[in-house]
N, C-alpha and C positions, 0 to 999 in steps of 0.2 A: 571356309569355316576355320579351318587350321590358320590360314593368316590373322584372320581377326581375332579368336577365340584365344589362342595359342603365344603367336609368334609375337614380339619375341618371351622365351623363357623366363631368362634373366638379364637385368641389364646389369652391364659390364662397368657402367663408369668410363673412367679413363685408362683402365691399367693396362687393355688391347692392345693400345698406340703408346701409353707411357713410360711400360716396362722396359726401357733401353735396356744394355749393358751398363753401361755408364752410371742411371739410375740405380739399378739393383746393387752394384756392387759399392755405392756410394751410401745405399740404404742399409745394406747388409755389413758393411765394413770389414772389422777384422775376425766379427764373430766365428767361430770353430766350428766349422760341419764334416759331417762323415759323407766321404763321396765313394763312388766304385771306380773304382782304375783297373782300366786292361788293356793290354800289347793292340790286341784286337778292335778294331769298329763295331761289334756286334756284340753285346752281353749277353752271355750265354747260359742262365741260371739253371739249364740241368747239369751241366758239367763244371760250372762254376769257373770261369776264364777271368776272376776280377780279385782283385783285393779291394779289403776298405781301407781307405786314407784318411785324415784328418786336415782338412787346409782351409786356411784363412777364407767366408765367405767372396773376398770381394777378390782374390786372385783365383778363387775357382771359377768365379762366375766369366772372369777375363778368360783365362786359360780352355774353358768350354768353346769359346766364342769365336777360338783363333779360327782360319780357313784350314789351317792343316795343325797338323800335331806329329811334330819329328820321334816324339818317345812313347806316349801315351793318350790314352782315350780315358776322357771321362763322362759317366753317365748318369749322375744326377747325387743332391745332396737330397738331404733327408731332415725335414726340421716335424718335430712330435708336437703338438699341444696336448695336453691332458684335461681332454673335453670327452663327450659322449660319444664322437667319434675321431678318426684318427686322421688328419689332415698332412697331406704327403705332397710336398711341392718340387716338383720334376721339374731340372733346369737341363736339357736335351741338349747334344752336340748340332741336332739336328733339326723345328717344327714347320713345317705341316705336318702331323703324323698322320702315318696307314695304320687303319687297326684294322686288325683279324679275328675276328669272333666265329666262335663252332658250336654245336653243341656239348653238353655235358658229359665233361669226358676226363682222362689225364692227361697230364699238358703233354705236345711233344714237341717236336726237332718238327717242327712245317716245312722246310727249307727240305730236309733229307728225313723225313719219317721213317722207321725202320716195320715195312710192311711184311716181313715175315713176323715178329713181336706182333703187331697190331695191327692185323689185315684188315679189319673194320674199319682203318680210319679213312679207309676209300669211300666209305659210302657216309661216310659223314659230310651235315651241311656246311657250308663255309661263307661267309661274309665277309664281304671288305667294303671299309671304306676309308678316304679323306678325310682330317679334321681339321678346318682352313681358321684361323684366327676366330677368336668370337663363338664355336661351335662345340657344343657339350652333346656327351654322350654314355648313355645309361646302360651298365652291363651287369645282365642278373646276376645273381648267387647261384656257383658254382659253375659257373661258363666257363670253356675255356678263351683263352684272349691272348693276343699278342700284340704288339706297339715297335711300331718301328718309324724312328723320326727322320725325316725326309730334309729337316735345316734347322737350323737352331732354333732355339723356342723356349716358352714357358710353358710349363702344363700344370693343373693344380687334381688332383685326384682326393676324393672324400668318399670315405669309406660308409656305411651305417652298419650296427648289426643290432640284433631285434634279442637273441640269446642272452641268458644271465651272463657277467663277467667274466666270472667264474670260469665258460664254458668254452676260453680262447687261451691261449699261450699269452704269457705278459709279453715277455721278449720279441713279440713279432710285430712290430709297426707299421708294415705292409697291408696286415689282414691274409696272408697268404697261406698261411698254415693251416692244415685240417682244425676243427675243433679238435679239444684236447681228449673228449670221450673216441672220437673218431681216431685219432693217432694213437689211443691207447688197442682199440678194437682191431688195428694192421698190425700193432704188432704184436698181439695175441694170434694171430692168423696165420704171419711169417714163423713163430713158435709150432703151430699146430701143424703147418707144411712140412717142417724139418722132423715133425714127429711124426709123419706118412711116410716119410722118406725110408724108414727101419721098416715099413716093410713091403712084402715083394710086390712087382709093376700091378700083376691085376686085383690084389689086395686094395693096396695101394688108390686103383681107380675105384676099385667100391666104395670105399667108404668116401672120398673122393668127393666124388658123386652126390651122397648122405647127406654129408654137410651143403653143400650147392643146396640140396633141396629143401633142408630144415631152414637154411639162412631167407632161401626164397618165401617159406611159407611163415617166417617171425618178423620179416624187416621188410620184405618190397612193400611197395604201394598196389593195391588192386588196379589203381586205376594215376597212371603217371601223375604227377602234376603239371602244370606249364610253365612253361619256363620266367614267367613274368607273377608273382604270386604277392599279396599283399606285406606280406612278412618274410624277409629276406637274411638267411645267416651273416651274410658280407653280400650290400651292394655296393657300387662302384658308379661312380660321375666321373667322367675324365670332361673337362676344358682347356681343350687348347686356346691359350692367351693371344700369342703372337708369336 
């Protein structure tokens, strides 16, 4: 049913097999893109191991593609359109990519999780898979996820989100950001922690406590949602091209 109903998705065209180097950077030219440059092979967006750069499309697109890199790594340009959603085209040092998908959670260090901070994340689910040329893959709103490219590639990431405008950071072309009522609510929280703090430890934990409970009984959900829901704040397509 899934072959005949289903498969394929989408079709591709020719851009799988067409997207050389050669091509892109011949299509792309001298145009100006913001890339991430790090010492490192691995971009590390908790700790932040990157600067952004500005370089000619069609020498970044070269300089990605070398076999080695004597100074620097680079990990993708970033071109915006200004549509209904936000189209992010990933040029990898590396593709097939491995993705890693969990449940909903704060992102962390997967490689070295720090289990004393977050002893839960042992019993969290974890998924992996390949994404071989041609193969798109859907990851709900609020998931966490990780991408790690296995050879060089193209990826195209398209974002949706369902919330008024209004209700995101402009400056965030990613989609990565809390909403902006939600970034406002942590840091009313990180406020009201440092105002526990005056006073003494089991004070302290009552009222503590108080808040935990009121928060639980104004904002949880009775009854979870799933993780796959018709209306999604940021969802996420990755296709890897080639």
């Amino acid at each position: 049913t899934f072959l005949r109903d289903i498969y394929p998705l989408v079709t591709l065209g020719p851009c799988a097999r067409a997207w050389t180097v050669s091509y892109l950077a011949q299509r792309g030219g001298d145009r100006e893109v913001k890339v991430h440059v790090s010492p490192e092979p691995r971009m590390d967006f908790l700790h932040k191991n990157f600067v952004y750069r500005t370089l000619p499309f069609d020498k970044f697109i070269q300089r990605a593609a070398e076999a080695k890199h004597s100074d620097f790594f680079i990990s993708e340009c970033v071109i915006k359109f200004e549509l209904n959603v936000s189209l992010l085209i990933h040029c990898n040092l590396n593709c097939d990519k491995m993705i890693f998908l969990g449940d909903k959670s704060e992102v962390l260090d997967i490689d070295t999780p720090d289990l004393q901070l977050y002893p839960e994340f042992v019993k969290a689910s974890r998924y992996e898979c390949i994404l071989e040329p041609g193969d798109l893959l859907f990851i709900p709103a609020l998931w966490f996820h990780n991408t790690l490219a296995l050879q060089f590639g193209v990826g195209v990431n398209v974002f949706w989100r369902h919330l008024p405008p209004e209700s995101y950071d402009k400056k965030d072309p990613y989609g990565n950001k809390d909403p902006v009522a939600a970034t406002r609510a942590l840091q009313s929280l990180e406020r009201t922690l440092g105002i526990l703090e005056e006073l003494p430890p089991d004070y302290r934990d009552f009222y503590a406590r108080q808040i935990v409970l009121r928060t639980q009984s104004r904002a949880y959900l009775r009854q979870p949602m799933k993780a796959v829901q018709g209306h999604l704040d940021t969802a996420l397509f990755f296709l890897c091209l080639n």
